[in-house]
N, C-alpha and C positions, 0 to 999 in steps of 0.2 A: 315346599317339601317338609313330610312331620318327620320323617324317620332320617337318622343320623347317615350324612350321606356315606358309601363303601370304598371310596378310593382318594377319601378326605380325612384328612384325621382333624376331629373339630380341637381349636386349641384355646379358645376361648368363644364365649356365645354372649356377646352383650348389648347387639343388635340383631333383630328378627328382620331384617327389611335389606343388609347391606352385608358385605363379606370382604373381607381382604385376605387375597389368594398368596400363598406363599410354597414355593416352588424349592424343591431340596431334597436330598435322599439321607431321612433320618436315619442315624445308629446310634441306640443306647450304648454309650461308654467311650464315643470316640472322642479325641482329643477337641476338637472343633465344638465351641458353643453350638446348642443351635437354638432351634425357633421356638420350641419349647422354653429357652433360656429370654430368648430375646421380647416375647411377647408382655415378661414382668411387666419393661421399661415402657411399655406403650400408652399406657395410660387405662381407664375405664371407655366404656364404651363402643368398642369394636368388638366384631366377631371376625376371628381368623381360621381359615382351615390351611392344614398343609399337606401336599401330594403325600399318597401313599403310593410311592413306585413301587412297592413289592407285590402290591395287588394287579399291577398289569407287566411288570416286569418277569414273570414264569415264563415268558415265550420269548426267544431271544430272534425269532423271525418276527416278529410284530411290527411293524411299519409304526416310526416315530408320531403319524401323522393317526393313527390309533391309540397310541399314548395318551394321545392331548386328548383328543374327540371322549376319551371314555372319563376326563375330569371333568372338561368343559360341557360334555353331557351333563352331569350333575349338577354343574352351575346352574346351567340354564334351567333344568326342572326347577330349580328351587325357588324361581321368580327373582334373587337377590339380585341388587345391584351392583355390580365389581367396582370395590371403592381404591382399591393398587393391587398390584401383582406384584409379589417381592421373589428375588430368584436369589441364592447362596451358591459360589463357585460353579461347581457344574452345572449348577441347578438353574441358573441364568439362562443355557441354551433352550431349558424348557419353558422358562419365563417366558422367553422371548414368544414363542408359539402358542402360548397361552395368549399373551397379551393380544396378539393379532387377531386371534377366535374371540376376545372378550372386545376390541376392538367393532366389528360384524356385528358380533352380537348386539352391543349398548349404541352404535354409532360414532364412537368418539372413543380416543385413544386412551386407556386409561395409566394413572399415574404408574410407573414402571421402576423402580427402585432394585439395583443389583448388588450385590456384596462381593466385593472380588471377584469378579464373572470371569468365567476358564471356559473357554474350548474344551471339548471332549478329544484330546490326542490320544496317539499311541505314545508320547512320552509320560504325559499325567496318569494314563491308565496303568503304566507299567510301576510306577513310583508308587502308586495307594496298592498296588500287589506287595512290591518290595517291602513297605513297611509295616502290610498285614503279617506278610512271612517273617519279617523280622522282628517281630512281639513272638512268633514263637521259639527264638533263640534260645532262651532259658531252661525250655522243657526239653526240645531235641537237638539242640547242640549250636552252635555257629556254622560247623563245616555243613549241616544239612541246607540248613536255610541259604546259606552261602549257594550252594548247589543250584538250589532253587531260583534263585536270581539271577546268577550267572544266567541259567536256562533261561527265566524270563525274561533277560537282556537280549538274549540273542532270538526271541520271540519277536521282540521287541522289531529286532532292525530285517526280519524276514516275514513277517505275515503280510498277507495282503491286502485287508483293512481290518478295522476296529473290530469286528466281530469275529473273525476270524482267531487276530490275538487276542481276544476275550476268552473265548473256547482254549486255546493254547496253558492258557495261564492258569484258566480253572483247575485246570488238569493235573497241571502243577499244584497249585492250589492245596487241590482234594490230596495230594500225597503229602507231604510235607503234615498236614492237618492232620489225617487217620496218624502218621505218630503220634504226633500230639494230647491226641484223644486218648489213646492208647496208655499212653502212660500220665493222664490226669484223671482217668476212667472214668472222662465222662459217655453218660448214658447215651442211648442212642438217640431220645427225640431232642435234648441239646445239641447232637452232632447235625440231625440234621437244618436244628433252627442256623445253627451257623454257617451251614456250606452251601443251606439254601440262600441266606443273607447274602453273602461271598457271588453267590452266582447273579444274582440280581443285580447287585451294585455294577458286573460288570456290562450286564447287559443294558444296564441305563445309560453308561458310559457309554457302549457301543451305538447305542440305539440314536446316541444324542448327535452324533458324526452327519446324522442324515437332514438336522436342521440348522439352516443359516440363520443362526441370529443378528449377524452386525446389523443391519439394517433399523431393527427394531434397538438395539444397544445402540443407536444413535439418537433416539428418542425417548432415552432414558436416565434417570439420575442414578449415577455408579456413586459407591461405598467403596475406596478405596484403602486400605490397612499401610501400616507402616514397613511390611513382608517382602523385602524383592522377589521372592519366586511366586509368589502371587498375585493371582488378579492381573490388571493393568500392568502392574509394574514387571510380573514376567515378562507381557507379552511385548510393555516396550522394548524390554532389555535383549529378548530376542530381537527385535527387529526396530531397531534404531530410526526414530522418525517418521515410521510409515504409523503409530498410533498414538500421537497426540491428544486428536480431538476424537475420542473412541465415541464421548456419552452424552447428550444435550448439557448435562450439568453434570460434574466431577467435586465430590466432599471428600476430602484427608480426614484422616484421623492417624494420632499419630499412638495407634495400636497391633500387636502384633496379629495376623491372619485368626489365628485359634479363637482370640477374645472378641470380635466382630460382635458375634451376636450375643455378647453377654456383655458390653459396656454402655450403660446406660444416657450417658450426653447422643450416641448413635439413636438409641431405641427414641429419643426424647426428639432429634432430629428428625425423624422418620413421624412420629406423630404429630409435628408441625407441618411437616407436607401436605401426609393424608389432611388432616384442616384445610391446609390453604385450598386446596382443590376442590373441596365440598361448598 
């Protein structure tokens, strides 16, 4: 493939023959390192691309198993060889679906490396609303945003799946935001980069409900943070004893969820893999 593929964001090009796939739903500004950050620590020599889920995220009917087909499409034009497949929080469930297509494709299961892997729930989807609404405290007030959440909680414990309270929330969303905008005056192709962003995110979330990763996240080496409400350590804390043994191999780090992919002994970790496997 000559041309820079369109639902890949290249994040480094330092092999022509090989690619390591990284799975994640980027946003400029948000609290969480990401791969952008984390690619410094990797060393030279790798070419990494990472999903652009806003290029197939516009349609919130999209079958998850369309998602993948339209990255994994590009993979495979491109002749490279899938040298891991790295997945960030949510971004694990698409990992996981990835890996199995690159699996088929190469014949052999490739290296699989996750960073606090989440489930796409309706408790997590509801909490990344509550704390988009609640960064706009400042401009329209507590009691607004307050409002908003309340609603979204109560979204929360009545919708009838993930898509459904995706669409609920937006909605919400979109109200709470036109104040906002309103009185920061921003313009309108800003309004809409953000409410498109807003609307994607949640539909990656939703979308992602429709694939079963454990399977393939038992086949894989998890990046666990020092975070109780994430990753691993939420889901054991939810549920006591039933996830253990979630990941072929399980790394500690004794850092909080945010700095994952910006502390470099992780990134340095992770390029001793990729080696050992090659």
């Amino acid at each position: 493939m000559s041309h820079a593929p369109s639902t890949w964001n290249v994040l480094t090009e330092d092999d022509p023959t090989s690619v390591v796939l990284a799975c994640d739903f980027d946003a400029t500004g948000r609290a969480e390192a990401r791969f952008t950050d984390f690619v410094a620590h990797l060393g030279t020599g790798l070419t990494v691309w990472e999903t652009v889920p806003q290029a197939v995220a516009t349609r919130p009917d999209l079958p998850a198993e369309a998602y993948v087909k339209q990255w994994t499409d590009e993979v495979r034009a491109s002749g490279r060889r899938v040298r891991a497949v790295l997945g960030f929080c949510a971004g694990s469930v698409y990992a996981a679906a990835v890996a199995r297509e690159i699996e088929a494709l190469q014949g052999g299961f490739p290296l699989t490396v996750l960073f606090d892997p989440e489930r796409a729930s309706a408790a997590s989807m509801y909490w990344q609303f509550h704390k988009a609404v609640g960064q706009m405290a400042p401009t329209v007030g507590a009691a607004e945003t307050g409002f908003a959440q309340d609603a979204g909680q109560r979204a929360q414990e009545d919708s009838r799946d993930l898509a459904d309270l995706a669409r609920q929330l937006l909605v919400l969303y979109h109200a709470v935001a036109a104040k906002a905008f309103d009185k920061l005056g921003i313009d309108a192709a800003r309004r809409s980069e953000l409410t498109e962003t807003a609307g994607a995110f949640l539909s990656y979330l939703a979308t992602a409900e429709q694939i079963e990763p454990m399977p393939v996240w038992g086949r894989s080496t998890v990046i666990t943070s020092a975070t109780p409400t994430s990753g691993l350590n939420a889901l054991r804390a939810l549920n006591p004893g039933r996830y253990d043994e979630v990941a072929a191999q399980e790394l500690r780090f004794d850092v909080a969820h945010v700095d994952l992919l910006r502390t470099p002994a992780i990134g340095t970790a992770v390029a001793a893999l990729i080696r050992d496997r090659t």
